[in-house]
TIVO-2410 file (N, C-alpha, C; in nm, 3 decimals):
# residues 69
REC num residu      c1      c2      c3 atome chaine
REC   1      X   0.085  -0.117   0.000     N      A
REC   1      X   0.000   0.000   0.000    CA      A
REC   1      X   0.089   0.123   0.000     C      A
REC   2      X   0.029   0.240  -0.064     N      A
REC   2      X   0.129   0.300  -0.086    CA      A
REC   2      X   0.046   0.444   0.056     C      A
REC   3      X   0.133   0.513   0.100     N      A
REC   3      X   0.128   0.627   0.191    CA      A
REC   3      X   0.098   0.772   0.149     C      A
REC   4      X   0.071   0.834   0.188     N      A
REC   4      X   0.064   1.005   0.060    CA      A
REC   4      X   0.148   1.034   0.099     C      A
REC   5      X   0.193   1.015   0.218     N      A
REC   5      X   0.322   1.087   0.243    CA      A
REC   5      X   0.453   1.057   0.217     C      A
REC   6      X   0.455   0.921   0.146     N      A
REC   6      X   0.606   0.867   0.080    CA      A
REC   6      X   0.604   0.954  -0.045     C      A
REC   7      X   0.745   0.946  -0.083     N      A
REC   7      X   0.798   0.933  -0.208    CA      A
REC   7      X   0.731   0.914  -0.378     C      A
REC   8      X   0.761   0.781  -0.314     N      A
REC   8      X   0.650   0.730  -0.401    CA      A
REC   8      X   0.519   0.727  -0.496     C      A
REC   9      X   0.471   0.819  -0.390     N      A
REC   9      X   0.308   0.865  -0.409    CA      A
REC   9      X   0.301   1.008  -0.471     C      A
REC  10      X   0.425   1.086  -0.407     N      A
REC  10      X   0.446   1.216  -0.500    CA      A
REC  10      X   0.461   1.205  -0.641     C      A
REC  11      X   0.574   1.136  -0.669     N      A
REC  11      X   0.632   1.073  -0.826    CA      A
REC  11      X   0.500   1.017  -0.885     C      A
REC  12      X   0.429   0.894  -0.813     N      A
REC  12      X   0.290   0.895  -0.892    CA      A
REC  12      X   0.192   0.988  -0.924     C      A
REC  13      X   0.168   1.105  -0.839     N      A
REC  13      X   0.118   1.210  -0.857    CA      A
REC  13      X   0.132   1.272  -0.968     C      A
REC  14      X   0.265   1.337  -0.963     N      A
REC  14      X   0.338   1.440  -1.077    CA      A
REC  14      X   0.322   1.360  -1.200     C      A
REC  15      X   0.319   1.236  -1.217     N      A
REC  15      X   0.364   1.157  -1.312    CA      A
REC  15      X   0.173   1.195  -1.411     C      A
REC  16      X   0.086   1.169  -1.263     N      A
REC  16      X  -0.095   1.139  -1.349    CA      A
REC  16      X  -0.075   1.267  -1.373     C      A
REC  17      X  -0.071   1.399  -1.285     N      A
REC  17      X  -0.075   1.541  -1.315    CA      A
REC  17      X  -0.029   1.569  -1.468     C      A
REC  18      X   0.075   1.536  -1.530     N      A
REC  18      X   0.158   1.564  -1.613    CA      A
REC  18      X   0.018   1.524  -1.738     C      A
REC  19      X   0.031   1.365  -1.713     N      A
REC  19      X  -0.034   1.283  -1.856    CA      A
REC  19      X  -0.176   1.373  -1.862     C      A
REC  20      X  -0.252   1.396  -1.746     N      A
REC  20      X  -0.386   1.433  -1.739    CA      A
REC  20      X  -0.395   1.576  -1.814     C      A
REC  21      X  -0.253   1.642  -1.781     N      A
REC  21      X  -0.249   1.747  -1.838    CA      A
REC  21      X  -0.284   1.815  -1.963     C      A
REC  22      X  -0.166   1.720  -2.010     N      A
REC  22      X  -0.149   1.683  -2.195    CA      A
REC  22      X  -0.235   1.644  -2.237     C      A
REC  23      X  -0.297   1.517  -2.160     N      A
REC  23      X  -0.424   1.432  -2.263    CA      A
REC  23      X  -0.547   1.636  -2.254     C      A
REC  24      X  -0.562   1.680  -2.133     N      A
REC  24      X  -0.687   1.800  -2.174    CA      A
REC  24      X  -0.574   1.916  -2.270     C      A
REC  25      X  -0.481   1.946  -2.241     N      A
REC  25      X  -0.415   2.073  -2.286    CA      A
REC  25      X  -0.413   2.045  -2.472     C      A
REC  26      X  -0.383   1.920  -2.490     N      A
REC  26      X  -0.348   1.879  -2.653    CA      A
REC  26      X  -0.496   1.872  -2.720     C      A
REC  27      X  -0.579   1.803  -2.669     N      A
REC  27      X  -0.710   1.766  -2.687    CA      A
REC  27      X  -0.775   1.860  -2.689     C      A
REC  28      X  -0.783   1.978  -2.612     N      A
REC  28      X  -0.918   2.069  -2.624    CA      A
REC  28      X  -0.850   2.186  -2.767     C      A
REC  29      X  -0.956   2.261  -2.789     N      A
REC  29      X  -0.960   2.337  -2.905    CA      A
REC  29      X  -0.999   2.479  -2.857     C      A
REC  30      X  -1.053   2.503  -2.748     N      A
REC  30      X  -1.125   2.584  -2.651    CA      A
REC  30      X  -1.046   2.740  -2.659     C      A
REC  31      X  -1.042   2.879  -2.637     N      A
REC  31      X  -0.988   2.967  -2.554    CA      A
REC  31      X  -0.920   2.972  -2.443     C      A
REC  32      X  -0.990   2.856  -2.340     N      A
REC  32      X  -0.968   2.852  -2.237    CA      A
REC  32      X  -0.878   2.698  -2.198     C      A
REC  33      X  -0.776   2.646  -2.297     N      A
REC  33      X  -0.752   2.536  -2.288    CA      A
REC  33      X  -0.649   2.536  -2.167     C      A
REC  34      X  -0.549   2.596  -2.113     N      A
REC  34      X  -0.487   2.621  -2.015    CA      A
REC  34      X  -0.573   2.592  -1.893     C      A
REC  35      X  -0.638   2.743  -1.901     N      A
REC  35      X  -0.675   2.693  -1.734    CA      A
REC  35      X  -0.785   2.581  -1.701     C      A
REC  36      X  -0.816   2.527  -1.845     N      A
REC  36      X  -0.932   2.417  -1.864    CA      A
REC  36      X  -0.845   2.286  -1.795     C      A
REC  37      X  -0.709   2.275  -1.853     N      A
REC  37      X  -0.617   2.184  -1.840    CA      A
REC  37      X  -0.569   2.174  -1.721     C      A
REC  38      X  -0.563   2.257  -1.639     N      A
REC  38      X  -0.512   2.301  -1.505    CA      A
REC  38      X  -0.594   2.246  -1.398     C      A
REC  39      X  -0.735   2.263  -1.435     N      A
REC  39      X  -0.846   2.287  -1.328    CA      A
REC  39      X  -0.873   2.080  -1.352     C      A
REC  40      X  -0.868   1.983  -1.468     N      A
REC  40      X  -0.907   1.854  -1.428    CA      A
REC  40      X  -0.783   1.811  -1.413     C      A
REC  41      X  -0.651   1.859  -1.437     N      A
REC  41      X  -0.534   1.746  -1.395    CA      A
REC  41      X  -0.503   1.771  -1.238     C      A
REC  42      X  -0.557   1.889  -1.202     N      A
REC  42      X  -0.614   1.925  -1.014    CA      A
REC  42      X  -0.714   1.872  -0.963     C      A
REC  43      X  -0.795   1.841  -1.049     N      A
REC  43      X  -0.932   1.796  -0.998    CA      A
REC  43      X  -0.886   1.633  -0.965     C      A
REC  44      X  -0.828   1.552  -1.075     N      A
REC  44      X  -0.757   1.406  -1.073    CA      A
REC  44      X  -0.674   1.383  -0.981     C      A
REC  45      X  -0.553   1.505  -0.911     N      A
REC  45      X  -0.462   1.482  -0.808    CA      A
REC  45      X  -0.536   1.464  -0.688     C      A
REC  46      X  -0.660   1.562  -0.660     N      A
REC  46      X  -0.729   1.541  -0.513    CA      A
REC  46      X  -0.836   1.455  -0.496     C      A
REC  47      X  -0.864   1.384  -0.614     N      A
REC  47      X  -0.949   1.250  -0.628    CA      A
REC  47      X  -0.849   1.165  -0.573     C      A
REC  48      X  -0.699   1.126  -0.652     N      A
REC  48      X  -0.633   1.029  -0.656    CA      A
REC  48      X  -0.565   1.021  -0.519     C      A
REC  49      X  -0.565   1.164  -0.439     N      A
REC  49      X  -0.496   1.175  -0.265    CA      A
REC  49      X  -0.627   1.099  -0.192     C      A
REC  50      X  -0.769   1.186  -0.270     N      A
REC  50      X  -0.855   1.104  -0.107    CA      A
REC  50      X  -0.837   0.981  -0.106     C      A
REC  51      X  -0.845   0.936  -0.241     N      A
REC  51      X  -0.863   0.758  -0.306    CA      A
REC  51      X  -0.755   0.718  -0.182     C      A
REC  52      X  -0.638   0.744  -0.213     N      A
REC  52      X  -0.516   0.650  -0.141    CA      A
REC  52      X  -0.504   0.715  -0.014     C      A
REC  53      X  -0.617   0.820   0.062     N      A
REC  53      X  -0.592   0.849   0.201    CA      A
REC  53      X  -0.728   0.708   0.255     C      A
REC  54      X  -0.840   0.726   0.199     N      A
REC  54      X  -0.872   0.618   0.212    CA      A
REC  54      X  -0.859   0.456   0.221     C      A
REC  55      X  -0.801   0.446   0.114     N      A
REC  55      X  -0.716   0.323   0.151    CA      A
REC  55      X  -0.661   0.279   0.199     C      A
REC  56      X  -0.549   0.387   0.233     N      A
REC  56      X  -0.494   0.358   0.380    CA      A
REC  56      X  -0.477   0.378   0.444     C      A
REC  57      X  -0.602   0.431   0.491     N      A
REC  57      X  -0.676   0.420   0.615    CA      A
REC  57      X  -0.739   0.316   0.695     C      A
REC  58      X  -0.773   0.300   0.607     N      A
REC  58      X  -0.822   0.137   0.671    CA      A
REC  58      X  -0.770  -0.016   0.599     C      A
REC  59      X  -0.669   0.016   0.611     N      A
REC  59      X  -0.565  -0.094   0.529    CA      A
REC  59      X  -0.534  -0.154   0.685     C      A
REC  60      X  -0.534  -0.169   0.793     N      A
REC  60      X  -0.505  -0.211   0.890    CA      A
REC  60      X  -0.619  -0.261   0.951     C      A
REC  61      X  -0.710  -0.258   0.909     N      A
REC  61      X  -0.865  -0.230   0.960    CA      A
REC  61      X  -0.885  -0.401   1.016     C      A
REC  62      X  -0.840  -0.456   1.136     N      A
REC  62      X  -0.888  -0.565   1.201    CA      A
REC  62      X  -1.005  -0.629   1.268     C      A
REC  63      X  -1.095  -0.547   1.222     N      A
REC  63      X  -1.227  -0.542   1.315    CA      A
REC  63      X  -1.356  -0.487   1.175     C      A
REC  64      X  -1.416  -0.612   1.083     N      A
REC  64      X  -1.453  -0.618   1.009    CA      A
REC  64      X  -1.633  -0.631   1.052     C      A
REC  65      X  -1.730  -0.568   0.966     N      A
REC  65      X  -1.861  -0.511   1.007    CA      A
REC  65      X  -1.920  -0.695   1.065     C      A
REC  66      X  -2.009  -0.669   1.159     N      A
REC  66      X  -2.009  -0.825   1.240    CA      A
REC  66      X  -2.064  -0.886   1.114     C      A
REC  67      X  -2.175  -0.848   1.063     N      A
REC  67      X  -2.293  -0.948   1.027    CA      A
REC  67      X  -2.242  -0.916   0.864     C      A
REC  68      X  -2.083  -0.973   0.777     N      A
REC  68      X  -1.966  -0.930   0.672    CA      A
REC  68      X  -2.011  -1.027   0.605     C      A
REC  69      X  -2.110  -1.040   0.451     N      A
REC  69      X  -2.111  -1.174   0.441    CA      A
REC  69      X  -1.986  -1.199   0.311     C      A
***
């Protein structure tokens, strides 16, 4: 599992930030393709932090709901 606060998880970050970037910045045709590009490869980084604050969060989780089928 990976931590937000390693290494690791930064480099994966920068890495989706980057691609998410390009795939909206190259792709749109818009006026506003910059800050269009800006605003979902931000929107994808704080999806992809809660995702993996969630996860491991309860990645230790020993005490599973009683009635678990």
């Amino acid at each position: 599992m990976i931590s937000i606060k390693s290494k690791k998880y930064w480099i994966f970050a920068a890495i989706t930030f980057v691609i998410v970037f390009l795939m909206n910045y190259i792709g749109n045709e818009n006026e506003d393709k910059l800050s269009s590009a800006l605003m979902n490869a931000t929107a994808g980084i704080v999806g992809l932090t809660i995702g993996v604050w969630f996860l491991y969060k309860n990645k230790d989780d020993d005490f599973p709901p009683e009635k678990f089928d």
